[in-house]
Backbone as a chain_set.jsonl record, in Angstrom:
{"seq": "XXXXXXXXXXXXXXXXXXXXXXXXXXXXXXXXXXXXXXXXXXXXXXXXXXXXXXXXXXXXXXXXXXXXXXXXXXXXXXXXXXXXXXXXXXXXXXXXXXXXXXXXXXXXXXXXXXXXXXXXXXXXXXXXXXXXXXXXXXXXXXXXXXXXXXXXXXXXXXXXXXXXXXXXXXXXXXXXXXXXXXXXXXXXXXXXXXXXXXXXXXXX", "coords": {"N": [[-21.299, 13.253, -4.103], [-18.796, 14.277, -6.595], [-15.529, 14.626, -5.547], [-13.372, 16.874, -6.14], [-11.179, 17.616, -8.897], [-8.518, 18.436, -8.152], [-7.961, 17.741, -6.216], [-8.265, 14.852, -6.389], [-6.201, 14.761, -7.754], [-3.823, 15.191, -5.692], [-4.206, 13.039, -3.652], [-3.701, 11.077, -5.508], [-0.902, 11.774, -5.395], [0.348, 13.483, -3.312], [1.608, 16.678, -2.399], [3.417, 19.772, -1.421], [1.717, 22.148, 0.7], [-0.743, 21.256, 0.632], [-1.178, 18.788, 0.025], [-0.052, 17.62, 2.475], [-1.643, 18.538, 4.463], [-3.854, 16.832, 3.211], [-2.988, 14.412, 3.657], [-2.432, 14.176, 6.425], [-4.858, 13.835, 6.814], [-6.252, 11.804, 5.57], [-4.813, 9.366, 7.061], [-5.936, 9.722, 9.555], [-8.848, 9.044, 8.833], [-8.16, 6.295, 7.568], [-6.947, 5.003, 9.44], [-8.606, 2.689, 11.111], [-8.728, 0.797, 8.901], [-6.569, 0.061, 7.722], [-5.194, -1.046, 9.914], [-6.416, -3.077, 10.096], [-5.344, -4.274, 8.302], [-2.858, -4.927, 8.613], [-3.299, -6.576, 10.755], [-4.086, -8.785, 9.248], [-1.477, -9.436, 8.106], [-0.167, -10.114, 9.752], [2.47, -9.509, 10.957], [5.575, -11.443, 12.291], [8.52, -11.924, 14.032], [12.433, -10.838, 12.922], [11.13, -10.724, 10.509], [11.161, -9.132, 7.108], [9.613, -6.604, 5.617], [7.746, -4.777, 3.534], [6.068, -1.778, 2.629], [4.031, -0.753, 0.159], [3.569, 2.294, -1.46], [3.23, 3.804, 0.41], [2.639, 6.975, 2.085], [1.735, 8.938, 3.649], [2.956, 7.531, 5.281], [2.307, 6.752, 8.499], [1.221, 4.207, 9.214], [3.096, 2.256, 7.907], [5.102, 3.039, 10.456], [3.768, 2.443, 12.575], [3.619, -0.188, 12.64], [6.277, -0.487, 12.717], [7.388, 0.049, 14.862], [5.731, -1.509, 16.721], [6.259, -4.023, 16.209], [9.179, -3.822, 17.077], [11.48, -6.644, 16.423], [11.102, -6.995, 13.903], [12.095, -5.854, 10.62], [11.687, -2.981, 7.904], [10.04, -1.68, 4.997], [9.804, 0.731, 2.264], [8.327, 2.341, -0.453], [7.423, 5.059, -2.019], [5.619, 7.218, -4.621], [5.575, 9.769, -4.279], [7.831, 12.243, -4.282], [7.127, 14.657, -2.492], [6.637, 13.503, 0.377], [7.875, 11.1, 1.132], [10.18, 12.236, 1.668], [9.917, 13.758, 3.798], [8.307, 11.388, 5.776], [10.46, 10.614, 6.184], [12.336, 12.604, 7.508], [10.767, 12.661, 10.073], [10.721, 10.196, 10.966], [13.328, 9.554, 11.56], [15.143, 8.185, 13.694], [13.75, 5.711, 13.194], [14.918, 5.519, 10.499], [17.859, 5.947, 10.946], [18.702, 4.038, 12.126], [18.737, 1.871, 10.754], [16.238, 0.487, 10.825], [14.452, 1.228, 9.01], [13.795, 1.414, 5.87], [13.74, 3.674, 3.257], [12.135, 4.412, 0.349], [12.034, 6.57, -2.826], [10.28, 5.732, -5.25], [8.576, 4.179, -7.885], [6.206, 1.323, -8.299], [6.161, -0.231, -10.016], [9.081, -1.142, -10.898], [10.429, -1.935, -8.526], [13.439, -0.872, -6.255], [14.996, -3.095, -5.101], [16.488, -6.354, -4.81], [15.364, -9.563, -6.097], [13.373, -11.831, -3.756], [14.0, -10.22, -1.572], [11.888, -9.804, 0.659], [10.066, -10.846, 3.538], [7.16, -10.816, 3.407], [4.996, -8.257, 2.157], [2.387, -5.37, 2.145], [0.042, -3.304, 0.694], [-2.321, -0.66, 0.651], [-5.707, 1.155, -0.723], [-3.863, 1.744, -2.689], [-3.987, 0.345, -5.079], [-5.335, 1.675, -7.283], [-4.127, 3.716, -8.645], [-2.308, 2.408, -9.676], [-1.253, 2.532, -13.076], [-1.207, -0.668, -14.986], [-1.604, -3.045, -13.202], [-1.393, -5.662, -13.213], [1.314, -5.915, -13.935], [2.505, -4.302, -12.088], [1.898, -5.814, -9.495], [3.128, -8.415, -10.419], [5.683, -7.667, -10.196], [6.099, -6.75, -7.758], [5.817, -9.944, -6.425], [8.129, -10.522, -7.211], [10.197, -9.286, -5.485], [9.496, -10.792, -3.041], [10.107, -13.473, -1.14], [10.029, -16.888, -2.129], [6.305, -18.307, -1.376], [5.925, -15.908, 0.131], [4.394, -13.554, 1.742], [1.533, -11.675, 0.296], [-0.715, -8.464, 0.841], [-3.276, -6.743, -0.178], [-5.247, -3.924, 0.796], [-8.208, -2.634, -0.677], [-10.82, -0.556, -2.509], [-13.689, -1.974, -3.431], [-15.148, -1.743, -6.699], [-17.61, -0.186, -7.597], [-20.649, 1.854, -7.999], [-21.54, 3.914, -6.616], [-18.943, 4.658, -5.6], [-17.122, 5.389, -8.172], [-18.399, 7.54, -8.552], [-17.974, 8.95, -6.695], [-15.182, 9.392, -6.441], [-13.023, 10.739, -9.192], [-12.412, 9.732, -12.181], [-9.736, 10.271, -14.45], [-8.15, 9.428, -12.913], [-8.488, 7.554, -10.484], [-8.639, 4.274, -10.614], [-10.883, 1.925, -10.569], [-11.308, -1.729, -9.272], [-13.084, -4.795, -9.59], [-14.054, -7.508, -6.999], [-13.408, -9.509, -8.006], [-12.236, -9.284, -9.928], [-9.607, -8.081, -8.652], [-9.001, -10.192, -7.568], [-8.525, -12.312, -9.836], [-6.26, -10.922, -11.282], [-4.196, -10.774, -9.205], [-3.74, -13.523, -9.287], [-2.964, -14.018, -12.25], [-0.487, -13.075, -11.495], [1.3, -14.631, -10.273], [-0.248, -15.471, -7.463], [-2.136, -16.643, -4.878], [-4.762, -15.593, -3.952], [-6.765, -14.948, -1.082], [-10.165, -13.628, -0.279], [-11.478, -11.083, 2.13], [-13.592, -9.32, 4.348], [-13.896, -5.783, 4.733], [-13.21, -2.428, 7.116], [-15.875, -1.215, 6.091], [-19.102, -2.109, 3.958], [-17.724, -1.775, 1.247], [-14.714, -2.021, 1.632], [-11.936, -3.799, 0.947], [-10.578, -6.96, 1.455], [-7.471, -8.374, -0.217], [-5.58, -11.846, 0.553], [-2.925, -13.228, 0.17], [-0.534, -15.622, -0.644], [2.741, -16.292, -2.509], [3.047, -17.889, -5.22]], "CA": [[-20.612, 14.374, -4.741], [-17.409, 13.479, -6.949], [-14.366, 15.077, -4.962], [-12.527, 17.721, -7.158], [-10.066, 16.642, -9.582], [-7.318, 18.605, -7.802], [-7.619, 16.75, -4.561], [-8.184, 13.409, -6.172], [-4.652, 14.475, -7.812], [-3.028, 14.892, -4.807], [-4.42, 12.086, -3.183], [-2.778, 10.161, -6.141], [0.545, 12.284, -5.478], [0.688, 14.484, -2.269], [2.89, 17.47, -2.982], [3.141, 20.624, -0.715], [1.121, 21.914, 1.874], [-2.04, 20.476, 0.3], [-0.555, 16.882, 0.207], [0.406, 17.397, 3.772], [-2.413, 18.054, 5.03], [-4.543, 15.609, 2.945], [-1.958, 13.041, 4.186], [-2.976, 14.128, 7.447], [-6.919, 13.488, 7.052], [-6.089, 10.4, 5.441], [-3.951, 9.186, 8.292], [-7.105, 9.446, 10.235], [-9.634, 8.444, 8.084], [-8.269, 5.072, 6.959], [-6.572, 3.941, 10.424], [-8.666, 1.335, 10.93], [-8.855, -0.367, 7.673], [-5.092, 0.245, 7.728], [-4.724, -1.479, 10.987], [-7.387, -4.58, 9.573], [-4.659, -5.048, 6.97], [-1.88, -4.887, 9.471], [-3.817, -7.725, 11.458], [-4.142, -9.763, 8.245], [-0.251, -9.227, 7.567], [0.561, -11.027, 10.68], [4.028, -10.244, 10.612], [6.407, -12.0, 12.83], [10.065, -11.523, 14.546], [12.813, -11.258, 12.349], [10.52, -10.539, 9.009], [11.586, -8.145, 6.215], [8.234, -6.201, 5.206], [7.495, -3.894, 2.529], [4.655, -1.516, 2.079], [4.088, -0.397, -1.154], [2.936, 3.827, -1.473], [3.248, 4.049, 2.446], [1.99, 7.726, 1.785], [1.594, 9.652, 4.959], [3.601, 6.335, 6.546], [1.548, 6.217, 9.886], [0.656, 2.488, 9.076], [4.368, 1.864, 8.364], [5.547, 3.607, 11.133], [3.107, 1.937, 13.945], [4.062, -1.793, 12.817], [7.522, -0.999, 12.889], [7.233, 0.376, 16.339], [4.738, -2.177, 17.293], [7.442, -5.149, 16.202], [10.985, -3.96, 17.11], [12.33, -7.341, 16.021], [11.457, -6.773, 12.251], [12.237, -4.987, 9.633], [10.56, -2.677, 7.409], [10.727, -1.065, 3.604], [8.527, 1.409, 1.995], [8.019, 3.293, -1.862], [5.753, 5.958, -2.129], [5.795, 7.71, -6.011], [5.741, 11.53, -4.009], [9.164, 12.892, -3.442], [7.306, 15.091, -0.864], [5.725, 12.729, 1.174], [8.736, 10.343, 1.099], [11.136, 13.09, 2.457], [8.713, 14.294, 5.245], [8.682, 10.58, 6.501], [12.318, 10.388, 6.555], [12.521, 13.525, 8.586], [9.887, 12.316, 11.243], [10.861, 8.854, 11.412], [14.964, 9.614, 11.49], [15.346, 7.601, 14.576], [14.229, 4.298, 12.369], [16.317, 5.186, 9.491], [19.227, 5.658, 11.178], [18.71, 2.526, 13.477], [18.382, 0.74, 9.736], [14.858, -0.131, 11.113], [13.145, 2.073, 7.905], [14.382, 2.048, 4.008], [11.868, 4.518, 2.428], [12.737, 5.271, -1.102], [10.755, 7.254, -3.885], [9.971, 5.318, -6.533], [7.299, 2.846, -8.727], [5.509, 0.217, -7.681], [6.477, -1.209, -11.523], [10.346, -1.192, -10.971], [11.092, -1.898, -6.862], [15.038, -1.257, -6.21], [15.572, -4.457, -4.27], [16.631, -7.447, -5.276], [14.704, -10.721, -5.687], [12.991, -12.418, -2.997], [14.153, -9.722, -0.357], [10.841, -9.89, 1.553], [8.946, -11.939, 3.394], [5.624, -9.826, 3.5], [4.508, -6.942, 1.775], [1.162, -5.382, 1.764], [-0.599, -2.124, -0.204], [-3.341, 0.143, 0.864], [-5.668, 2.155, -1.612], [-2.856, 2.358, -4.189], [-4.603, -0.223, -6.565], [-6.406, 2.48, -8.192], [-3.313, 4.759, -9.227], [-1.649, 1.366, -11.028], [-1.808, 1.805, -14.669], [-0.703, -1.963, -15.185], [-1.492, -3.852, -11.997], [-0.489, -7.334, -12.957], [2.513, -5.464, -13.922], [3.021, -3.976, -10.174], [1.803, -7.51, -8.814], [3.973, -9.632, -10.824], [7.124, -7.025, -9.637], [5.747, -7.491, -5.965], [6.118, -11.186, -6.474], [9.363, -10.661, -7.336], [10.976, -9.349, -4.2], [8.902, -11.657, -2.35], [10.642, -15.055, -1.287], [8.676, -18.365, -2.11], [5.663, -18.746, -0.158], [5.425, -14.609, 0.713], [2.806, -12.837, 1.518], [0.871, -10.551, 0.014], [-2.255, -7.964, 1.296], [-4.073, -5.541, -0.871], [-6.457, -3.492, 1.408], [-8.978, -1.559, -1.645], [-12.653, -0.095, -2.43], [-14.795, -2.359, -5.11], [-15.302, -0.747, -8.062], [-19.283, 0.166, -7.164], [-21.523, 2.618, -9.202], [-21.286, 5.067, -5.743], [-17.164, 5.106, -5.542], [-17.019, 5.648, -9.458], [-19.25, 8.441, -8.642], [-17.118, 9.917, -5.49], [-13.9, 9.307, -6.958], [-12.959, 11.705, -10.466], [-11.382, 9.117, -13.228], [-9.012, 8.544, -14.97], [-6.874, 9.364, -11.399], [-8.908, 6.727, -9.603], [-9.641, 3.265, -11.958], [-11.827, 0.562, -8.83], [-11.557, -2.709, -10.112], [-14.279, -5.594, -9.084], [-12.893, -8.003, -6.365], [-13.412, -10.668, -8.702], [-11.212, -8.769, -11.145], [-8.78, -8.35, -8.457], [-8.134, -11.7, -7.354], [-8.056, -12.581, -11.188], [-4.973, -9.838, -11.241], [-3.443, -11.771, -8.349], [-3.409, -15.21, -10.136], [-2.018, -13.771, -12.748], [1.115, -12.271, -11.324], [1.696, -15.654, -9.229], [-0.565, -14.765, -5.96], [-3.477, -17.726, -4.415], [-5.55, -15.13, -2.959], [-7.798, -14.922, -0.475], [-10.747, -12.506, 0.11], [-11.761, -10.816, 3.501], [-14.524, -8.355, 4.142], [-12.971, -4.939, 5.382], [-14.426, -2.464, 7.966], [-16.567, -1.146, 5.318], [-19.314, -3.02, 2.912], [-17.453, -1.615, -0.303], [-13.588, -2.556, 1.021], [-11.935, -5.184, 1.113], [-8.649, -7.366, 2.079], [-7.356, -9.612, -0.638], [-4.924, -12.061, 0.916], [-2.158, -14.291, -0.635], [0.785, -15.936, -0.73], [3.59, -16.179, -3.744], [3.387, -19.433, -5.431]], "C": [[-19.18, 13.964, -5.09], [-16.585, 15.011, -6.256], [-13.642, 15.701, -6.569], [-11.318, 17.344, -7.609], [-8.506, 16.996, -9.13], [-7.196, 17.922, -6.671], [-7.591, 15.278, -5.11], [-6.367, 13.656, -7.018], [-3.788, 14.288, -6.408], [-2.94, 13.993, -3.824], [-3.442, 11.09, -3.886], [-1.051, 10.397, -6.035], [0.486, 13.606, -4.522], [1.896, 15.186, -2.46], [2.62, 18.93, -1.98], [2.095, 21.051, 0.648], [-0.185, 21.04, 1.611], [-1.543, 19.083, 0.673], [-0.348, 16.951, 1.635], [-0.662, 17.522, 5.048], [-3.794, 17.359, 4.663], [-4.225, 14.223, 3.58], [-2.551, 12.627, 5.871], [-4.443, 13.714, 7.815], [-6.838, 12.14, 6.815], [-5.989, 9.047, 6.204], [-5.43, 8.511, 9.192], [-8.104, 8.415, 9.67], [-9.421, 6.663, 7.703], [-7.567, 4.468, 7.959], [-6.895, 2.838, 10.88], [-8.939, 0.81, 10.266], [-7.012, -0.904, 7.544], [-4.981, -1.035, 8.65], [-5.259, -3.322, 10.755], [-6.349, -5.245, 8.932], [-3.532, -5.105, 7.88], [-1.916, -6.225, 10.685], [-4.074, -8.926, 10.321], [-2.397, -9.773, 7.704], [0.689, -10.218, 8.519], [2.113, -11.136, 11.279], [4.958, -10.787, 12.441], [7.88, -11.77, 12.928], [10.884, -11.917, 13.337], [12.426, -11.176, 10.588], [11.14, -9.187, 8.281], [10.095, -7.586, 5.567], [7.872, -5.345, 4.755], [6.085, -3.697, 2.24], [5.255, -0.59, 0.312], [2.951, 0.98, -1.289], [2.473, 3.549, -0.067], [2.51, 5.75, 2.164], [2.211, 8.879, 2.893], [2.812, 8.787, 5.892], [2.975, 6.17, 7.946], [1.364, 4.78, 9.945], [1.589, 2.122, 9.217], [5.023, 1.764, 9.462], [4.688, 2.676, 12.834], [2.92, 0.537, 13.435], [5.691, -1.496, 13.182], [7.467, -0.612, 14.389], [6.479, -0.763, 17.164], [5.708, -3.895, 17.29], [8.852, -4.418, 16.154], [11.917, -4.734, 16.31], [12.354, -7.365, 14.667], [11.811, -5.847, 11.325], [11.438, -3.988, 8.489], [11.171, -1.68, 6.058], [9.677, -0.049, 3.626], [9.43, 2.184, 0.819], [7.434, 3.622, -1.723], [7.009, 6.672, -3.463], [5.714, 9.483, -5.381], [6.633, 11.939, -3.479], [8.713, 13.317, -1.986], [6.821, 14.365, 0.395], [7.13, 11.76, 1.61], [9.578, 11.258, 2.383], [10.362, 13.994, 3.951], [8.558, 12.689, 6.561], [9.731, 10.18, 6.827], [12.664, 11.108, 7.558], [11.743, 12.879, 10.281], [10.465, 11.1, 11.979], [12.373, 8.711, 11.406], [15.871, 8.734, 12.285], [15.368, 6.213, 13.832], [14.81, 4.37, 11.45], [17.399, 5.014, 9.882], [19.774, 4.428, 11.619], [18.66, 1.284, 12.155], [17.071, 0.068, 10.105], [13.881, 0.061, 10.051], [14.35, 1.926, 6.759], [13.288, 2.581, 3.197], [13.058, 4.906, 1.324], [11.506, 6.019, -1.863], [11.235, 6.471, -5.091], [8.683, 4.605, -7.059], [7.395, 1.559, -8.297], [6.155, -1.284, -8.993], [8.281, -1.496, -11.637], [10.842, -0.871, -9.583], [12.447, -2.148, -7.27], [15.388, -2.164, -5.589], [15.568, -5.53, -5.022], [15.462, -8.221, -5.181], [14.553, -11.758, -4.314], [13.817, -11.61, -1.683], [13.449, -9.917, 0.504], [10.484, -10.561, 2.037], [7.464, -11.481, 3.267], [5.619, -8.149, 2.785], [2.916, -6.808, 1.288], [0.654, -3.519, 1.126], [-2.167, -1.923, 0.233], [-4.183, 0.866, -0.111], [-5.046, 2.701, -2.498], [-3.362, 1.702, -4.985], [-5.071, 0.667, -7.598], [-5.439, 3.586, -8.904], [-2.536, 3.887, -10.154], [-2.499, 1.141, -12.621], [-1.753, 0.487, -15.481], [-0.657, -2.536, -14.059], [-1.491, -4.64, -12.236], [0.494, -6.991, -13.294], [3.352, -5.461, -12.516], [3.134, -5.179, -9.688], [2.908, -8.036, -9.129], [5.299, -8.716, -10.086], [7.143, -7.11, -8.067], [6.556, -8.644, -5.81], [7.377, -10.914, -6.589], [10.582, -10.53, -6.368], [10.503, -9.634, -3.191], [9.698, -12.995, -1.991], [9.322, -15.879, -1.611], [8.005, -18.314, -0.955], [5.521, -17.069, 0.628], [4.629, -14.329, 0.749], [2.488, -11.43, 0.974], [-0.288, -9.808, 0.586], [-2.077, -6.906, 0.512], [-5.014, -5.149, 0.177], [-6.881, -2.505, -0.087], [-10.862, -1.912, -1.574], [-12.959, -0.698, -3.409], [-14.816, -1.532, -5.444], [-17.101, -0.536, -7.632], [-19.634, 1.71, -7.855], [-21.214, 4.074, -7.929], [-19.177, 5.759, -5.452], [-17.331, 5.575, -6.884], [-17.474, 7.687, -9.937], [-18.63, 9.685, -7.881], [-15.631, 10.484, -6.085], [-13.391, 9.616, -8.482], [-12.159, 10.005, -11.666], [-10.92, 9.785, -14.281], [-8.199, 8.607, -13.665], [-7.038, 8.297, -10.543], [-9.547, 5.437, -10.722], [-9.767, 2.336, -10.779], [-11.556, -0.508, -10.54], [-12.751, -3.888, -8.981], [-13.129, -6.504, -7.904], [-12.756, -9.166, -7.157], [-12.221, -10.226, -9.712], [-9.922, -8.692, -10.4], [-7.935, -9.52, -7.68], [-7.76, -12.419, -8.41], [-6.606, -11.401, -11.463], [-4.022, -10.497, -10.53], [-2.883, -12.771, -8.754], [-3.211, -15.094, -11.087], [-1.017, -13.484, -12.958], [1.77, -13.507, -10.651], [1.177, -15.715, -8.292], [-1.65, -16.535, -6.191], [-3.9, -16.707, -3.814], [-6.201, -15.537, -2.048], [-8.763, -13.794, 0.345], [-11.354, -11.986, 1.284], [-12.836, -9.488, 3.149], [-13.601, -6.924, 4.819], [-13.965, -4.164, 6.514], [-15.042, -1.476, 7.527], [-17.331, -1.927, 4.569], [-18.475, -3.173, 1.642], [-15.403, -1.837, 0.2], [-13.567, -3.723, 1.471], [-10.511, -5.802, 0.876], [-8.699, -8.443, 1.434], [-5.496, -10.063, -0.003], [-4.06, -13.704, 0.372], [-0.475, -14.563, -0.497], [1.596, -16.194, -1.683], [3.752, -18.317, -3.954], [4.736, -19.903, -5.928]], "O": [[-18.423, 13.446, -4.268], [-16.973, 16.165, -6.44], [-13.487, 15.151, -7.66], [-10.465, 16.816, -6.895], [-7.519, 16.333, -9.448], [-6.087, 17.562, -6.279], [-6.978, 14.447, -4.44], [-5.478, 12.821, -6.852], [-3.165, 13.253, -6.171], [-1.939, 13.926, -3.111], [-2.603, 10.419, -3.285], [-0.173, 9.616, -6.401], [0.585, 14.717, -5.043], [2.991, 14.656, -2.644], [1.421, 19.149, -1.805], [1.798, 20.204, 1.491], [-0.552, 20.192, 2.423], [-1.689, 18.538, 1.767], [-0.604, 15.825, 2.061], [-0.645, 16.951, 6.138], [-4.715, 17.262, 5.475], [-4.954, 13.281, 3.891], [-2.906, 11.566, 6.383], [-4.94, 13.369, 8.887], [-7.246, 11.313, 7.631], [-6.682, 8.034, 6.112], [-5.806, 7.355, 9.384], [-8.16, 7.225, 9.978], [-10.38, 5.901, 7.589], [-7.352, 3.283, 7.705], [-6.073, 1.958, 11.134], [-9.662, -0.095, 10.682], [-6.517, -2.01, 7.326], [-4.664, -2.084, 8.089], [-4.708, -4.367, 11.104], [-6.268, -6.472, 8.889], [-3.097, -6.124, 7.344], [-0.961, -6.705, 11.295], [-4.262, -10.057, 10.77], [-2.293, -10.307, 6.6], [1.733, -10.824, 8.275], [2.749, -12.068, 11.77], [4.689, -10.278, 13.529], [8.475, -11.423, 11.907], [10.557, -12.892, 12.659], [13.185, -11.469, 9.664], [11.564, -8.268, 8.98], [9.485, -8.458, 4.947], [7.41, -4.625, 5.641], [5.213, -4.486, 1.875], [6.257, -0.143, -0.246], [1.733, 0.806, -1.238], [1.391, 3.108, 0.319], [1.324, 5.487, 1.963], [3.088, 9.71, 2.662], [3.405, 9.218, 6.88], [3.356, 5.139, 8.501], [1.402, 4.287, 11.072], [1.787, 1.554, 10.291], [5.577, 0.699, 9.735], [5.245, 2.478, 13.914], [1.899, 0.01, 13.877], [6.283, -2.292, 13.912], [7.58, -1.643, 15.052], [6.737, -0.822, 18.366], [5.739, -4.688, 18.232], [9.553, -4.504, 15.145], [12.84, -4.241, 15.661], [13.392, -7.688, 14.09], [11.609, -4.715, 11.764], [10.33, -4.453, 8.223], [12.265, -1.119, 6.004], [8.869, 0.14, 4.535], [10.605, 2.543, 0.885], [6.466, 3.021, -1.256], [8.237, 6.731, -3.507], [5.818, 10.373, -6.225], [6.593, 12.122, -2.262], [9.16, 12.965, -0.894], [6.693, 15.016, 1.432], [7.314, 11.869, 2.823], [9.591, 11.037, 3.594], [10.741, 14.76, 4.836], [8.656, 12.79, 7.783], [9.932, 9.396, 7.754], [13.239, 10.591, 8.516], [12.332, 12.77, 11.356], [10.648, 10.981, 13.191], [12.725, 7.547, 11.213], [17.016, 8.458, 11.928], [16.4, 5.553, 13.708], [15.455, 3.356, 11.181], [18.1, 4.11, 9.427], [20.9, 3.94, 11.524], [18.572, 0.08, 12.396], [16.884, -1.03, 9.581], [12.817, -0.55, 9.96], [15.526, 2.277, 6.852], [12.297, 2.075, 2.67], [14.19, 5.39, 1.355], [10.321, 6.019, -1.53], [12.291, 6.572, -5.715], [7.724, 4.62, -6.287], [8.378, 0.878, -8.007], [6.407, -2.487, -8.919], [8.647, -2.139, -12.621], [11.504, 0.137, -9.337], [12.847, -2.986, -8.077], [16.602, -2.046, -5.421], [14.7, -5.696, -5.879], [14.557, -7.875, -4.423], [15.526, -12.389, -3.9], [14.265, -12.339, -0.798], [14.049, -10.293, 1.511], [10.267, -11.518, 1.293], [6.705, -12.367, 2.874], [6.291, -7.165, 3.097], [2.293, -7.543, 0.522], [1.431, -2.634, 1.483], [-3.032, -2.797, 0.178], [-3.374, 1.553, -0.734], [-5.314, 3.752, -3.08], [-3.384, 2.312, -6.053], [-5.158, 0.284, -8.765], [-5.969, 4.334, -9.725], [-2.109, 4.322, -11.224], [-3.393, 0.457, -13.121], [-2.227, 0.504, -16.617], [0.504, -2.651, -13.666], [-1.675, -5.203, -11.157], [1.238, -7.929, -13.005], [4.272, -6.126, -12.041], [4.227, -5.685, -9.432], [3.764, -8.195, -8.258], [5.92, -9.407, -9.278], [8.075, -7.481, -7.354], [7.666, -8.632, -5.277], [7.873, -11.268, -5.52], [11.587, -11.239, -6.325], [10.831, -8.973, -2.206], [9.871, -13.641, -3.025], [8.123, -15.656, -1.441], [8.505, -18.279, 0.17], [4.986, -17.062, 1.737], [3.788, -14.652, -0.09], [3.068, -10.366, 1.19], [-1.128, -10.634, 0.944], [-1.055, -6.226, 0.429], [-5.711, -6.088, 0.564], [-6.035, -1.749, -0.565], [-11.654, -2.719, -1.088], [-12.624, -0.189, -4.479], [-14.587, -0.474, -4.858], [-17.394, -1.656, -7.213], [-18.758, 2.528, -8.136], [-20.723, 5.125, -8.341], [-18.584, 6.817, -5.239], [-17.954, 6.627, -6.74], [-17.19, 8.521, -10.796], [-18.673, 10.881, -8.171], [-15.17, 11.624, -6.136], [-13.33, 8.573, -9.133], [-11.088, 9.556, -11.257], [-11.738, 9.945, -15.187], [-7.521, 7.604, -13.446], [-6.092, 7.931, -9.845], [-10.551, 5.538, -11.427], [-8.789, 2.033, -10.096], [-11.563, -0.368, -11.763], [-13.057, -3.643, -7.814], [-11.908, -6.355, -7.842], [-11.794, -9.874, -6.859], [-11.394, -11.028, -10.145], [-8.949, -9.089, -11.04], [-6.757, -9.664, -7.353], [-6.803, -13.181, -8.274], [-6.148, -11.806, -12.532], [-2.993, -10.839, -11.113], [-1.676, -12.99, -8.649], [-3.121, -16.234, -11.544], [-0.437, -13.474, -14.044], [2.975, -13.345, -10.455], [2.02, -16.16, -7.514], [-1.802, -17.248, -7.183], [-3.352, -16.701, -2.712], [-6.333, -16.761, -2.077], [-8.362, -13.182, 1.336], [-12.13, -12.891, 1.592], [-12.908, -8.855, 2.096], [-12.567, -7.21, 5.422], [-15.03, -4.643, 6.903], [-15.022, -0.526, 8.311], [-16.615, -2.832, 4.141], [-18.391, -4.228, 1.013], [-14.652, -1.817, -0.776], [-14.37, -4.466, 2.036], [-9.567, -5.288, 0.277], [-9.398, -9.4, 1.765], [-4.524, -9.306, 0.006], [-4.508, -14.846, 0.267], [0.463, -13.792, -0.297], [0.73, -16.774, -2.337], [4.181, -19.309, -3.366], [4.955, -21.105, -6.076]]}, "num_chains": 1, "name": "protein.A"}
């Protein structure tokens, strides 16, 4: 049954109470794929690490807690979602432990090669230009950064669940070809689902 086109909006852009408590099911729902990609991210003391549409932030929020010694960024495109993790998490902003901004994935405010790691959840599918996003990834990546995509193949049953044009699946073949076009060497992982899946790379 395809999910109603107002929820797959707010999925793409959580806004009011709806968004808040979609955010919340979410939260649940995708913790451990979240956490898969959080174990493929590896990060290490001392790292600078940017998620990209943090969303709910729970994922954000339980690495930065989980490493003290690093650092941590985050964009999400929903004012309200943004300003709801700011409130919650006030303790790591203030401590400079959190920089959450609202903005696009296609124009990050940080300089070049800020990062050493940044990885993205289920946002592939809201990028209207993802070797766009990618290649701007790469960009505040240092040499040799890493990248993780956690997303759902494109499959005849998601296509079916998920309303388009709000949700566009791409193949994984299509998105490791996306990758190596923006600068990325992927590499593909199974997720803990048949249909996702963890592409993993570093900035050439």
């Amino acid at each position: 049954m395809q999910r109603p086109m107002f929820i797959a909006r707010q999925a793409a852009r959580p806004t009011g109470l709806v968004g808040r408590a979609l955010g919340a099911i979410m939260a649940m729902e995708t913790r451990t794929f979240n956490d898969q990609v959080l174990g493929r991210l590896a990060i290490a003391p001392g790292e600078r690490v940017l998620e990209i549409g943090f969303g709910h932030g729970r994922t954000l929020e339980r690495a930065a807690r989980a490493h003290p010694e690093a650092r941590f960024a985050g964009i999400d495109h929903a004012d309200d979602m943004v300003k709801r993790v700011v409130r919650r998490c006030s303790r790591l902003v203030n401590s400079g432990h959190f920089d959450l901004r609202a903005g696009d994935s296609s124009a990050l405010p940080w300089a070049d090669g800020s990062f050493d790691a940044a990885f993205a959840v289920h946002t592939l599918y809201f990028w209207k230009h993802p070797e766009r996003d990618l290649t701007e990834i790469g960009r505040v990546l240092r040499v040799k950064g890493r990248l993780i995509l956690g997303f759902r193949e494109r499959t005849a049953e998601a296509e079916a669940a998920f309303p388009p044009p709000i949700y566009r699946f791409h193949s994984k073949e299509d998105v490791l070809q996306l990758m190596r076009n923006a600068g990325f060497s992927p590499t593909l992982f199974e997720g803990s689902h048949p249909d996702l899946w963890i592409a993993a790379a570093s900035r050439t």
